[in-house]
C-alpha positions in Angstrom: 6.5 -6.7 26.1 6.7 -7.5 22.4 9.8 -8.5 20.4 11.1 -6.0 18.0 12.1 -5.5 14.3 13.6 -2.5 12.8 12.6 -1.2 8.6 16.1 1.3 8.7 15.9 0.7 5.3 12.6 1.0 4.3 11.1 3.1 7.1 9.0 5.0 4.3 7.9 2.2 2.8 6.7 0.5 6.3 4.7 3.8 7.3 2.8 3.9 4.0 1.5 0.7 4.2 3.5 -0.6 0.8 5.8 -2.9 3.3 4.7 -6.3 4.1 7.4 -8.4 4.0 11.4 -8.6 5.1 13.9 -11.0 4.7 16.4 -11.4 7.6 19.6 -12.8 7.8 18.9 -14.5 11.4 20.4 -18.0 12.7 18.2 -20.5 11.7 17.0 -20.9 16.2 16.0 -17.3 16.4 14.1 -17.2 13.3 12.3 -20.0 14.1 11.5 -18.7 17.9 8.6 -16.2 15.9 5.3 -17.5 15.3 2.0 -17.1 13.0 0.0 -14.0 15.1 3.0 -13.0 17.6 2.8 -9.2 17.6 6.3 -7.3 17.3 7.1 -3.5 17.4 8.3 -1.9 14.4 11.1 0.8 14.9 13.1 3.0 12.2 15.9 1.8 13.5 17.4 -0.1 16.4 16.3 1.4 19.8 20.2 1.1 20.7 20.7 3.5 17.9 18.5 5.9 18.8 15.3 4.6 17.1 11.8 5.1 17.9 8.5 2.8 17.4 6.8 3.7 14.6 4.5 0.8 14.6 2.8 -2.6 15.6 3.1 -5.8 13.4 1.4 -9.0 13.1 2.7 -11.5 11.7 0.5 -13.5 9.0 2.2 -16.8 8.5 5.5 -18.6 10.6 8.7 -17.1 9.3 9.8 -19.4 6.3 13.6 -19.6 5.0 13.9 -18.9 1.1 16.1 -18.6 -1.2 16.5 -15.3 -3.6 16.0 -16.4 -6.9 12.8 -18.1 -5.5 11.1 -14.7 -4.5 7.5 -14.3 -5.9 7.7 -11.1 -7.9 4.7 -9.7 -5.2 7.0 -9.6 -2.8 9.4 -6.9 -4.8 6.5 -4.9 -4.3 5.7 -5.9 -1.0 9.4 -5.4 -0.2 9.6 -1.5 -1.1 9.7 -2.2 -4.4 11.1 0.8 -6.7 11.0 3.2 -3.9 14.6 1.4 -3.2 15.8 -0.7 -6.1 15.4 -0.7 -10.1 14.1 -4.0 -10.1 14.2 -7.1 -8.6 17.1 -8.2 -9.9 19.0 -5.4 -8.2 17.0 -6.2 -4.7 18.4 -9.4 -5.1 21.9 -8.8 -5.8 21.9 -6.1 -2.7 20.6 -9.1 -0.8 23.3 -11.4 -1.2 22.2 -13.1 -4.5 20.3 -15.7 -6.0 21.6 -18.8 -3.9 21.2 -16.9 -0.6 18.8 -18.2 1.5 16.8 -15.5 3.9 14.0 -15.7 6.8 10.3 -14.4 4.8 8.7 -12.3 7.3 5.3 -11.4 5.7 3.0 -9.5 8.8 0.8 -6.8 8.7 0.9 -3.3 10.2 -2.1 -3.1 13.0 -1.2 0.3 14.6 1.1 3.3 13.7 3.0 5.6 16.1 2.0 9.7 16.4 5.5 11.0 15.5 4.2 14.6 16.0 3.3 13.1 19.8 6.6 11.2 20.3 8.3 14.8 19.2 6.6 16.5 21.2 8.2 14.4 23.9 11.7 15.3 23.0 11.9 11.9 21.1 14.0 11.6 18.1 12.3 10.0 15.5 15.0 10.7 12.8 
C-alpha cells in the first residue's frame, strides 16, 4: 500500500495539474526514506482528518533538502504559484524564510480520483 502525502493547501492546484512540487518540513530520516519512482497517494487532506484520495504521484527525482532563497523561480509556479501567494517572495516568507531549509518533492500526478464516484459512496471529499 503506498505512502501518502496531503496538498491541504493547494488541493486546487494539485487536481489541475499546475502542482508539481512541495516542500516539507520532515526530519531529515523520513525524508530521506522516499525514493526516485516510489508511487504515493495524494489526499486533500490527512485521512485522520477526514480526507480523501484525490490522486496518484510519482516521484521524479529523490527528495533533496533546500533552502528558500535557493528556490528556482519554476518552482513558484510549480508550487501553486499566484493561485496562493503574490509572489515568491511572499511564498517564501509563509514558508519560514530565506534561511529555512525544506525537503523538494518534485513528482508527477499519474492518476486522479472520481470525486463524483467517491460521493456517491457517502465519502466526504470536502
Amino acid at each position: 500500500m503506498p505512502r501518502i502525502i496531503s496538498f491541504a493547501w493547494t488541493t486546487d492546484a494539485f487536481l489541475d495539474g499546475t502542482k508539481t512540487v512541495t516542500r516539507r518540513d520532515w526530519n531529515d530520516v523520513y525524508a530521506m526514506s522516499f525514493h526516485k519512482d516510489e508511487i504515493l497517494d495524494a489526499y486533500n487532506k490527512s485521512p485522520r482528518a477526514g480526507g480523501c484520495k484525490i490522486g496518484v504521484i510519482r516521484l521524479t527525482i529523490d527528495p533533496y533538502k533546500q533552502k528558500l532563497k535557493f528556490m528556482p523561480d519554476s518552482h513558484f509556479e510549480r508550487e501553486g504559484g499566484t493561485r496562493y501567494w503574490s509572489d515568491k517572495a511572499e511564498f517564501i516568507v509563509a514558508m519560514g524564510g530565506p534561511e529555512k531549509a525544506l525537503w523538494v518533492i518534485e513528482f508527477v500526478k499519474i492518476d486522479v480520483c472520481d470525486i463524483i464516484h467517491q460521493m456517491e459512496l457517502g465519502l466526504n471529499c470536502d
